[in-house]
ROVEX-307880 format. One line per 4 residues: their letters; for each residue x, y, z of N, C-alpha, C, O. Coordinates in Angstrom, 2 decimals. Layout:
// ROVEX-307880
A = X Y Z X Y Z X Y Z X Y Z ~ ...
END
This chain:
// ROVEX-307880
XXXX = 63.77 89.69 94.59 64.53 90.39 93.58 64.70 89.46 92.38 65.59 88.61 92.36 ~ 63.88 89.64 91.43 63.48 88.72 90.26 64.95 89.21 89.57 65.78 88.33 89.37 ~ 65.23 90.40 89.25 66.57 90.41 88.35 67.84 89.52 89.13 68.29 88.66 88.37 ~ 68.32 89.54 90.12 69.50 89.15 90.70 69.10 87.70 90.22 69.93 87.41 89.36
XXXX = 68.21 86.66 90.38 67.57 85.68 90.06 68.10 85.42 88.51 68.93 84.63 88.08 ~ 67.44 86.21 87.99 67.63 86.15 86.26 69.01 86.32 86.01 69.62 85.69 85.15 ~ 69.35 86.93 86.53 70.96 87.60 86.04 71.76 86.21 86.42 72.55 85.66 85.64 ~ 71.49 85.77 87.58 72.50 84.37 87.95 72.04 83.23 87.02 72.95 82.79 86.32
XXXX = 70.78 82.63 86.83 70.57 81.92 85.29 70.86 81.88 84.10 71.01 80.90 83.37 ~ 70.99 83.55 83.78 71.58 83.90 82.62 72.78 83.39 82.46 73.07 82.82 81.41 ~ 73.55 83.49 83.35 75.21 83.63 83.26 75.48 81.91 84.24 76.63 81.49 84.37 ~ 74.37 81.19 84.78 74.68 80.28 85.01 76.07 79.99 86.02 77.07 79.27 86.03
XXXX = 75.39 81.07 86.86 76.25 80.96 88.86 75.10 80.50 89.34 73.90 80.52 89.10 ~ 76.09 79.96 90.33 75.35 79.20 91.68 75.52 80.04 92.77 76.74 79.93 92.79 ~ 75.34 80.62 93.47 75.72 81.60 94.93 75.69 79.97 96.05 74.79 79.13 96.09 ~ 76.88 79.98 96.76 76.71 78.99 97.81 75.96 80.35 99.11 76.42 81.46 99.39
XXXX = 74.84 79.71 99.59 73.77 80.42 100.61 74.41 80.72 101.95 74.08 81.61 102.74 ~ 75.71 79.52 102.10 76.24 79.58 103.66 77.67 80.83 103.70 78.27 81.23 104.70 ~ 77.91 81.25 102.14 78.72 82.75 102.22 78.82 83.85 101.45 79.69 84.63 101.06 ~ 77.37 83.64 101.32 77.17 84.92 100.26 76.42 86.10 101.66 75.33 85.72 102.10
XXXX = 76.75 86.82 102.00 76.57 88.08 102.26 75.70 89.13 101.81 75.17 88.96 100.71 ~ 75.41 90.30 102.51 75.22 91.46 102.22 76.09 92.82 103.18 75.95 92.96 104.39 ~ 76.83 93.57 102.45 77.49 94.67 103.12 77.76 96.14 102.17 78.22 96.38 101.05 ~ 77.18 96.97 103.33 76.95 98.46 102.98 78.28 98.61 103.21 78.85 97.98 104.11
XXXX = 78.96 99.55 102.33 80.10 100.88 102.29 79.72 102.00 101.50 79.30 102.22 100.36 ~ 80.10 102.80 102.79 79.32 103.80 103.02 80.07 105.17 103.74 80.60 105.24 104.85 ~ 79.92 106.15 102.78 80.75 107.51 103.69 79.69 107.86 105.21 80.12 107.99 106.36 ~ 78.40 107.94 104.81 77.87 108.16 105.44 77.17 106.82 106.83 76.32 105.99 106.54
XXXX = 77.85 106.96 108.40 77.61 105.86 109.28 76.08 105.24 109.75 75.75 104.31 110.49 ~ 75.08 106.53 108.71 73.90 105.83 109.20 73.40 104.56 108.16 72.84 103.48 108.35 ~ 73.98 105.40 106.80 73.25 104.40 105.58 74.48 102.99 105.87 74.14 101.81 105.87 ~ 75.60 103.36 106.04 76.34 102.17 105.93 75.91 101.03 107.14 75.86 99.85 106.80
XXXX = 75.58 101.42 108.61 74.69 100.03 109.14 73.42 99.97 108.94 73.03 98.96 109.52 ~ 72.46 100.57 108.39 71.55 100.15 107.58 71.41 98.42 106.94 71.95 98.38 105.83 ~ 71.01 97.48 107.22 70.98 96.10 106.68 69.77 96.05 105.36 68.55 96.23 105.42 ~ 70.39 95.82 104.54 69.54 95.94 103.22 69.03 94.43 103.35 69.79 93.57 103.81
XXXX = 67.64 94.10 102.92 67.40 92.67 102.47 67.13 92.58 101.21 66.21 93.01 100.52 ~ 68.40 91.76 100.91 68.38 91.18 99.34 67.89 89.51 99.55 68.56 88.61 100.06 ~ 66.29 89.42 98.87 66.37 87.97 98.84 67.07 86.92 97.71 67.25 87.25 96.54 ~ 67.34 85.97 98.11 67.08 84.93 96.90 67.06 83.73 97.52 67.66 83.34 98.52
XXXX = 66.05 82.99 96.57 65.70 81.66 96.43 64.57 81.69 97.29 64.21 80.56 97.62 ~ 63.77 82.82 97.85 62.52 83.42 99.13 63.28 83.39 100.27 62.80 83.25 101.40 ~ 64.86 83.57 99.94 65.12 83.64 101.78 66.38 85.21 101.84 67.09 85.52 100.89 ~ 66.35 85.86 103.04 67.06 87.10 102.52 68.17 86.26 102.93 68.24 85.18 103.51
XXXX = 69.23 87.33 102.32 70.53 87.20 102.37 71.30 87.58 103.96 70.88 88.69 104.29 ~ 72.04 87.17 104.76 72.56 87.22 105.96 73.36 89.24 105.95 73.90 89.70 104.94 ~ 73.25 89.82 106.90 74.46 91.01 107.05 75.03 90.76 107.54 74.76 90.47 108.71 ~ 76.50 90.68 106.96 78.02 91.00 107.70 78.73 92.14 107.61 79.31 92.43 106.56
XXXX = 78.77 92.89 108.65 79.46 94.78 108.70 81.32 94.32 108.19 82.01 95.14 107.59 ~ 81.79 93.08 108.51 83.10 92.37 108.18 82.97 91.85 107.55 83.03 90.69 107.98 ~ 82.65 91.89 105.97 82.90 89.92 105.08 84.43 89.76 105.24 85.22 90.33 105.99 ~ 84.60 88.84 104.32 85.97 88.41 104.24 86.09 88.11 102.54 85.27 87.32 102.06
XXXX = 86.70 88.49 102.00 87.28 88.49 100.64 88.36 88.13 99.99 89.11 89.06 99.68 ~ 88.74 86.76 99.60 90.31 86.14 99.35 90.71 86.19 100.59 91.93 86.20 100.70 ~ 90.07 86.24 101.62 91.01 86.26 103.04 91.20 87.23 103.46 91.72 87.15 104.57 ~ 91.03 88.17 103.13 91.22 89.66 103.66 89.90 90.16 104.06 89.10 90.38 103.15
XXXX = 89.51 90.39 105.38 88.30 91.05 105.82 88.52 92.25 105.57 89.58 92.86 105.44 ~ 86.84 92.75 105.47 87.08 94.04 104.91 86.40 94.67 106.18 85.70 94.08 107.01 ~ 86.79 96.20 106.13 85.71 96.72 107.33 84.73 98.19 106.66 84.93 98.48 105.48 ~ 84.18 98.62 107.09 82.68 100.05 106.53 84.05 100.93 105.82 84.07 101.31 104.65
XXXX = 85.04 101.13 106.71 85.92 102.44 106.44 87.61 102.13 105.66 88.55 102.87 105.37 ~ 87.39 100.68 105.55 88.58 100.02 105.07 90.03 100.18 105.49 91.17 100.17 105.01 ~ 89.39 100.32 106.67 90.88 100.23 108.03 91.66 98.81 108.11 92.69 98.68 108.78 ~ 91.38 98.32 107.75 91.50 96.70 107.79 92.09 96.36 109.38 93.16 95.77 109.46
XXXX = 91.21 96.83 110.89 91.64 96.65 111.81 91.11 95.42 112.28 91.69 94.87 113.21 ~ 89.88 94.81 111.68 89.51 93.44 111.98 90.29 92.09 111.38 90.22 91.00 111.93 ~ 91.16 92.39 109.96 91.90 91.50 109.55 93.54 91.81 109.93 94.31 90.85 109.89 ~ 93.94 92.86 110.22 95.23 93.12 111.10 95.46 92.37 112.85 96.42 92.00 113.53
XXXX = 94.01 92.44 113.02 93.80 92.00 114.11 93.86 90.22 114.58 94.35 89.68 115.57 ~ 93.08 89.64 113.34 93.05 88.07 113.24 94.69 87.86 112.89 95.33 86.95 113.40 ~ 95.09 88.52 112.25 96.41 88.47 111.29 97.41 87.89 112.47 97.97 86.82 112.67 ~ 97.33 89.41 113.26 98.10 89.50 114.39 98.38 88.18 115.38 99.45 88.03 115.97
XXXX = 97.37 87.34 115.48 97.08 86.43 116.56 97.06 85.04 115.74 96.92 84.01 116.40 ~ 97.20 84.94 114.21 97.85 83.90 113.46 99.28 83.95 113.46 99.60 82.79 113.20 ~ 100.44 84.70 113.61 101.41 85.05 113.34 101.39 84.70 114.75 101.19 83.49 114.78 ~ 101.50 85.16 115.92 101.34 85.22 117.39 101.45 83.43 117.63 102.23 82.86 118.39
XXXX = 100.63 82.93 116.92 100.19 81.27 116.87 101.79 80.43 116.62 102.40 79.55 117.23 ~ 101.97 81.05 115.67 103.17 80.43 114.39 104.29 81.11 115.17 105.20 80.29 115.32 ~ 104.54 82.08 115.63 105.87 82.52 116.89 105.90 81.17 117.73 106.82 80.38 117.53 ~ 105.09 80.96 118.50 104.62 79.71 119.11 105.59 78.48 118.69 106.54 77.97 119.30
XXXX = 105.12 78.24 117.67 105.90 76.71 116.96 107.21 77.15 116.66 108.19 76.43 116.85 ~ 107.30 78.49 116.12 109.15 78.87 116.32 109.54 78.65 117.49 110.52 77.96 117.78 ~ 108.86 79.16 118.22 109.76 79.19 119.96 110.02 77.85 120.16 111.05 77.41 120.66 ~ 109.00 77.11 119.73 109.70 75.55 120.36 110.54 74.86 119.94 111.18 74.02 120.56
XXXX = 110.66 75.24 118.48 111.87 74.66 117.11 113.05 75.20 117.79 113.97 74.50 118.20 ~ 112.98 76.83 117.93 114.15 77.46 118.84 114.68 76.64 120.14 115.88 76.37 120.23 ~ 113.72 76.23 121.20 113.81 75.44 122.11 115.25 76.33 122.94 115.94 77.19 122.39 ~ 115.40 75.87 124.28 116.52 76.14 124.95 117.89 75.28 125.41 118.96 75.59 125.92
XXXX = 117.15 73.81 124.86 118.76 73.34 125.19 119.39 72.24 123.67 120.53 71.82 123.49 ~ 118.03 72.02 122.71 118.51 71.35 121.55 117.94 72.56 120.44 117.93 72.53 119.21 ~ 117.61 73.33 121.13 117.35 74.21 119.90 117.72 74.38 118.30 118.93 74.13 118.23 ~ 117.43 74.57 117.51 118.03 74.86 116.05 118.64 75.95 115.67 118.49 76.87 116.47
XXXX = 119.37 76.21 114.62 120.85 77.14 114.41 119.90 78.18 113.59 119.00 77.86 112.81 ~ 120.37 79.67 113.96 119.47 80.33 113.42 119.22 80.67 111.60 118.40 81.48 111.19 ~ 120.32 79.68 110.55 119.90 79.88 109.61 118.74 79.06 109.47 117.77 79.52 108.86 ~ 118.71 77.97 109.92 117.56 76.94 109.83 116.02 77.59 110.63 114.94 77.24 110.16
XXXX = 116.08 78.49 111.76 115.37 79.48 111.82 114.19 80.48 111.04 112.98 80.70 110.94 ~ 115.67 80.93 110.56 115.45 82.10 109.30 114.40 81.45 108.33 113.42 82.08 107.93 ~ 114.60 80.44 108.06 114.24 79.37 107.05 112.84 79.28 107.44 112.04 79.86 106.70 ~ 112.27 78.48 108.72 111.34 78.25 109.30 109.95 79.76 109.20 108.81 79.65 108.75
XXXX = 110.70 81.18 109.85 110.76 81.72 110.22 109.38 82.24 108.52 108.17 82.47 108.57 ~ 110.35 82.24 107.29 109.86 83.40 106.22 108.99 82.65 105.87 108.03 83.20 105.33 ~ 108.92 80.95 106.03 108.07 79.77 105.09 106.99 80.45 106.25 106.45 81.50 105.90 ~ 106.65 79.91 107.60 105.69 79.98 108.64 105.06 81.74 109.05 103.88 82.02 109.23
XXXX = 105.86 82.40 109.10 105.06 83.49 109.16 104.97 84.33 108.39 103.87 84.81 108.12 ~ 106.31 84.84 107.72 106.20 85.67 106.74 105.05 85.72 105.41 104.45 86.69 104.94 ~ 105.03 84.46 105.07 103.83 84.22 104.45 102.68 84.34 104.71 101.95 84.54 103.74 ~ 102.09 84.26 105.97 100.96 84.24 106.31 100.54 85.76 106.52 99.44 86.18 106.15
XXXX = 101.79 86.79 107.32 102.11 88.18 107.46 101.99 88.95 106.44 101.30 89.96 106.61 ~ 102.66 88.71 105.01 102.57 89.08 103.61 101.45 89.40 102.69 101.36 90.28 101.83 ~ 100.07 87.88 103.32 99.44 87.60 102.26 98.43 89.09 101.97 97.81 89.78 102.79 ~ 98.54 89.20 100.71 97.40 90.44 100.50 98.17 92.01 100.74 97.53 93.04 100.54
XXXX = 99.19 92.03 101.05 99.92 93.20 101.91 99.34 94.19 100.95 98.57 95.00 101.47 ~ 99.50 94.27 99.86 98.90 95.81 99.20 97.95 96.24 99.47 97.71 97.43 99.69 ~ 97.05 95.09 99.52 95.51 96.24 100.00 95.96 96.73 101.21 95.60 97.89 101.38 ~ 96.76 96.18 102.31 96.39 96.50 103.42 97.62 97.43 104.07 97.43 97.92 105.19
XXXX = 98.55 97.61 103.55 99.73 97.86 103.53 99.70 99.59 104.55 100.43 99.84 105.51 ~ 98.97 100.23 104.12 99.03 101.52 104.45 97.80 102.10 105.47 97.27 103.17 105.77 ~ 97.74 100.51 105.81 96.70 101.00 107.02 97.10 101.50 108.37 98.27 101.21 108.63 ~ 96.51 102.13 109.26 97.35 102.79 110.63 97.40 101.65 111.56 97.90 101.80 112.68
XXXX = 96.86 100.41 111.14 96.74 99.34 112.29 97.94 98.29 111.84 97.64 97.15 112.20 ~ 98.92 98.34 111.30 100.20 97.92 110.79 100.82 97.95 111.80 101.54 96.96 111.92 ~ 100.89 98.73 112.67 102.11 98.66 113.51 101.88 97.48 114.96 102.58 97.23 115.94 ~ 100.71 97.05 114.51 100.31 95.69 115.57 100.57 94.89 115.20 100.74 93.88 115.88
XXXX = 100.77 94.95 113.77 101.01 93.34 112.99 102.92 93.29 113.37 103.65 92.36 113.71 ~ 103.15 94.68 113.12 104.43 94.86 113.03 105.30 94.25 114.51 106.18 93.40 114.33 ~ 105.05 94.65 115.69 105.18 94.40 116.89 105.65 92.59 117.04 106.56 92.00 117.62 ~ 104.58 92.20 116.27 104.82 90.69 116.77 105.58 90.02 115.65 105.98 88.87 115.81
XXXX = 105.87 90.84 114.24 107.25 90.54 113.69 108.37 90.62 114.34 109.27 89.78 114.30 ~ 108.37 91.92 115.13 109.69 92.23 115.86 109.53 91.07 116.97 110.33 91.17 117.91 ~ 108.77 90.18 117.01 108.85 88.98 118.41 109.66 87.67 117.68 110.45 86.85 118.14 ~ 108.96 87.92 116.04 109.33 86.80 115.52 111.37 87.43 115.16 112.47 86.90 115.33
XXXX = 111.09 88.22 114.84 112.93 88.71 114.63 113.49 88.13 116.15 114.21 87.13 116.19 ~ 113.14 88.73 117.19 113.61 88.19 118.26 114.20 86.59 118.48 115.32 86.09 118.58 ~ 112.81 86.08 118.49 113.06 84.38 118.32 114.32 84.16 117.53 115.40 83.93 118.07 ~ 114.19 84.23 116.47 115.24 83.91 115.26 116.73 84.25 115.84 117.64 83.42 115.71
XXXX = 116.94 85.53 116.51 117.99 85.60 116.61 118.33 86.09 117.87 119.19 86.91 118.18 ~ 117.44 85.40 118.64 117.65 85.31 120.50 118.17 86.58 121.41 118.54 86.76 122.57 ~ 117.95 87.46 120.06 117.59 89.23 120.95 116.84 89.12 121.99 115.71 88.63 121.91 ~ 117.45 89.61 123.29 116.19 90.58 124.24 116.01 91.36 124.13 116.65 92.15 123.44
XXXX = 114.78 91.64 124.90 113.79 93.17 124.71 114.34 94.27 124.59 113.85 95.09 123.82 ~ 115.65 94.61 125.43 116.23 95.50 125.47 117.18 95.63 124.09 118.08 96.46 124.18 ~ 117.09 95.05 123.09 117.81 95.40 121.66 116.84 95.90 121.11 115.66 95.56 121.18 ~ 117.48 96.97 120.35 116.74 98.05 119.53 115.47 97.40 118.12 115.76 96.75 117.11
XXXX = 114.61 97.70 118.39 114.16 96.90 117.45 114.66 97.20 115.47 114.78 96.37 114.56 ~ 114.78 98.33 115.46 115.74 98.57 114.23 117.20 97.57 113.76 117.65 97.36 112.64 ~ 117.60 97.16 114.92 118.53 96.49 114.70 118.28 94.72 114.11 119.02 93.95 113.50 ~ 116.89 94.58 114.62 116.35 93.01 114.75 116.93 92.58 112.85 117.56 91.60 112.45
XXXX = 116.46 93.62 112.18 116.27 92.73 110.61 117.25 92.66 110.33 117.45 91.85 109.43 ~ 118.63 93.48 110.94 119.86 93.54 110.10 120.42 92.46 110.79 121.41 91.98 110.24 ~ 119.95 91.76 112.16 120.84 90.88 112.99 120.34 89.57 112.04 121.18 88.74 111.69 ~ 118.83 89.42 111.63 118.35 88.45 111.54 118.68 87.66 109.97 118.61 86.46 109.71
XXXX = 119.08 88.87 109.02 118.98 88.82 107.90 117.89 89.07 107.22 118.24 88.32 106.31 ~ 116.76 89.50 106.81 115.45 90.05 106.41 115.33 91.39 106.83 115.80 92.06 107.75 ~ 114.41 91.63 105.69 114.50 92.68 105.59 113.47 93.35 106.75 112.87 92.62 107.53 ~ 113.31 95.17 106.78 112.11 94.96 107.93 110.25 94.73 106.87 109.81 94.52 105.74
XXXX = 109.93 94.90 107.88 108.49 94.80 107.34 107.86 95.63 106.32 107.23 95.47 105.28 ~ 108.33 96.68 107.12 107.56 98.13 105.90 107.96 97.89 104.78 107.16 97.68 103.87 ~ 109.37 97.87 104.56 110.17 97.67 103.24 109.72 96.16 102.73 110.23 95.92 101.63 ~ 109.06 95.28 103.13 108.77 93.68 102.57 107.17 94.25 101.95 106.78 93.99 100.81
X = 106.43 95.03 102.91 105.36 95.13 102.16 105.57 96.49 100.65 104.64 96.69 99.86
END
């Protein structure tokens, strides 16, 4: 593909080879896994049905259930290092928590939220907020999870995104 070639000289980009991609979106499920070969430099370009974009994977139908999913199990990670800050017999006071709590996950939970905000796979991400509300404010299972943001101070999720 002599133009894609020309067009990057012209304008004087470099494509790094180890994450430049190719990905179909597509209404239709036959053309969208279809793998197009775009070469450059005589070598084609790799297919990924998932790239990743600013961090946000994308998927064919823009469900974002492959980056809700990684999301889920980074946050899951970072509960982890709360639970142990929490600890059971020197544990920390739950404003210092709270604190821990919005720097370590909320951020990581947050990032990008608009694109992804109104996807149906939210309520997985959501689940293991309500673990991290827990931690923070040493709710058991059996407390309502509606109650978690008002015990914890934060707001809930839906309303943050």
């Amino acid at each position: 593909m002599a133009d894609l070639a020309t067009y990057l000289e012209t304008w004087r980009l470099k494509l790094s080879m180890a994450k430049t991609t190719t990905t179909a979106f597509h209404l239709n499920t036959k053309e969208a896994r279809r793998q197009h070969t775009v070469p450059l430099n005589g070598s084609p370009l790799p297919y990924n049905p998932t790239p990743t974009y600013l961090g946000v994977k994308l998927d064919r139908q823009l469900t974002f259930k492959h980056h809700l999913e990684s999301l889920r199990a980074k946050v899951s990670s970072r509960n982890n290092l709360l639970r142990r800050l929490a600890g059971s017999s020197w544990g920390a006071n739950t404003s210092t928590l709270r604190t821990r709590a919005l720097a370590l996950v909320y951020s990581a939970a947050e990032y990008a939220a608009s694109a992804w905000c109104r996807s149906v796979h939210t309520h997985k991400l959501d689940t293991t907020l309500n673990e991290t509300l827990r931690i923070i404010t040493g709710c058991l299972r059996p407390t309502p999870s509606e109650l978690l943001p008002v015990l914890a101070g934060i707001a809930p999720a839906a309303l943050r995104r």
